[in-house]
C-alpha positions in Angstrom: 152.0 73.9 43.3 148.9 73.5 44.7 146.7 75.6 46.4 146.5 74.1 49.9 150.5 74.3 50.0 150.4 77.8 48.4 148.5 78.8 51.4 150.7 77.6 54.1 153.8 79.6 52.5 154.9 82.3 53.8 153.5 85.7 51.4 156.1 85.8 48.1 156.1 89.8 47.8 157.4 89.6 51.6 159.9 87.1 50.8 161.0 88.8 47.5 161.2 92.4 49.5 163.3 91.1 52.2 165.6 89.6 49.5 165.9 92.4 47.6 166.4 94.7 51.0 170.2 92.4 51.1 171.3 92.6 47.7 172.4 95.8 45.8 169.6 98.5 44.6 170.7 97.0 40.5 170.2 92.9 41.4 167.1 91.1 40.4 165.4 88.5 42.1 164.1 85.8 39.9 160.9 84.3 40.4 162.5 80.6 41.3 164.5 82.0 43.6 161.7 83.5 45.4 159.7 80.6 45.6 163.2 78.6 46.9 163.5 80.9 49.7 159.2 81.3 50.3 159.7 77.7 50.9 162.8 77.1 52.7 161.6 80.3 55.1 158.3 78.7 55.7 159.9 75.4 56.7 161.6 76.9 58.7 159.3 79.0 60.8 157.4 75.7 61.3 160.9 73.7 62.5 161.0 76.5 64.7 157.2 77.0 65.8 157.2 72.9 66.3 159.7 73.0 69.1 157.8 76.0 70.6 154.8 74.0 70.8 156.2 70.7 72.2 157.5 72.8 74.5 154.3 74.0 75.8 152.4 71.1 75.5 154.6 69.6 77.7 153.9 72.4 80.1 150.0 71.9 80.0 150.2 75.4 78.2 147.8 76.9 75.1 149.3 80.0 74.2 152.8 79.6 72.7 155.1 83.5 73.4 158.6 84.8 71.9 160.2 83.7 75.1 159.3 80.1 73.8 160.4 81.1 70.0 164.3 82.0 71.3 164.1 78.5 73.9 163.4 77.1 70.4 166.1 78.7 68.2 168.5 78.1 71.3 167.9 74.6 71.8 167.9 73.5 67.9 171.4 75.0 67.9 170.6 78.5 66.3 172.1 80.3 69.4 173.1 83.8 67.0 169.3 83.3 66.2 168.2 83.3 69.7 170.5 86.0 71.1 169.3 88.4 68.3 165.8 87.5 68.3 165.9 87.8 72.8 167.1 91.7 72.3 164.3 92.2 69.8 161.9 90.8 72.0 163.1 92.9 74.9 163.5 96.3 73.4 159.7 95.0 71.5 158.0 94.6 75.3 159.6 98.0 76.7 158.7 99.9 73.6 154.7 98.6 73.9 155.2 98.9 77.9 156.2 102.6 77.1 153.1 103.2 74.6 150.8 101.8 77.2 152.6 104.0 80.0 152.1 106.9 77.4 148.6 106.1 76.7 147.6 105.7 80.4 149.1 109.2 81.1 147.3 110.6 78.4 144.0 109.1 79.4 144.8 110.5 82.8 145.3 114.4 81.5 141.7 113.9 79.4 140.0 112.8 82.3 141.4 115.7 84.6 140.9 118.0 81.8 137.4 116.9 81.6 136.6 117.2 85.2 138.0 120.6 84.8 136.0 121.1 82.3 133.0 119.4 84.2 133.5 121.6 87.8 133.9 124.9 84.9 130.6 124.0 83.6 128.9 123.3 87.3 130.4 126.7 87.9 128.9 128.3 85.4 125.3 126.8 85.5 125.6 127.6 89.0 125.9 131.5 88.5 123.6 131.4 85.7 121.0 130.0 88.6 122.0 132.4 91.1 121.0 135.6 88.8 118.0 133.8 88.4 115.3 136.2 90.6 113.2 134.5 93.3 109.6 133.8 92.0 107.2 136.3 93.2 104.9 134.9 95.7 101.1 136.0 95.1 98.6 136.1 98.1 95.3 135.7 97.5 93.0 137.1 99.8 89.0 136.1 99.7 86.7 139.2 100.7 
């Protein structure tokens, strides 16, 4: 195979682990079938990814989403596809909407811990000034 096509395949270690992830912990894998599977996977995800993109370009849009992926399983008839792939996608966006939530309330709790720590500080500089004595004032007087 050459290398240009080698390229466009999906990675064979991924293909061969989710293989082996199916079968029983004593079944091996040969290397042809891996290579079968690397490419009937990869012509697959581009089947898919085609309709995806038509779809968009027909909708003047750039960026192609997951909500375009499952109209694209759906329509090419893999409806078990879509439906699984639409509950992924939706527990996927409120797991990352509940790290972001997360991280936003952590952010929040550092910056009130360091204005805390800020209005502390001013505190302290503050009484550290206010033991400082007045300067003496010296008067000159010219006999």
């Amino acid at each position: 195979m050459d290398d240009d096509k080698q390229d466009q395949l999906l990675p064979i270690a991924n293909v061969g682990r989710v293989m082996k992830q199916r079968l029983p912990p004593t079944a091996r894998v040969s290397k042809e079938a891996k290579q079968r599977m690397q490419e009937c996977a990869t012509e697959f995800i581009s089947f898919v990814t085609s309709e995806a993109s038509n779809k968009c370009r027909k909708e003047n849009r750039k960026a192609l989403n997951g909500d375009d992926v499952c109209w694209a399983l759906s329509s090419l008839g893999f409806d078990d596809y879509a439906d699984t792939t639409v509950r992924y996608l939706h527990k996927y966006r409120e797991a990352e909407r509940e790290k972001a939530d997360q991280k936003k309330a952590t952010d929040t709790d550092k910056v009130n811990r360091d204005e805390e720590s800020n209005h502390t500080t001013c505190q302290a500089v503050q009484q550290q000034t206010d033991q400082i004595p007045e300067p003496t004032t010296l008067e000159f007087r010219f006999l």
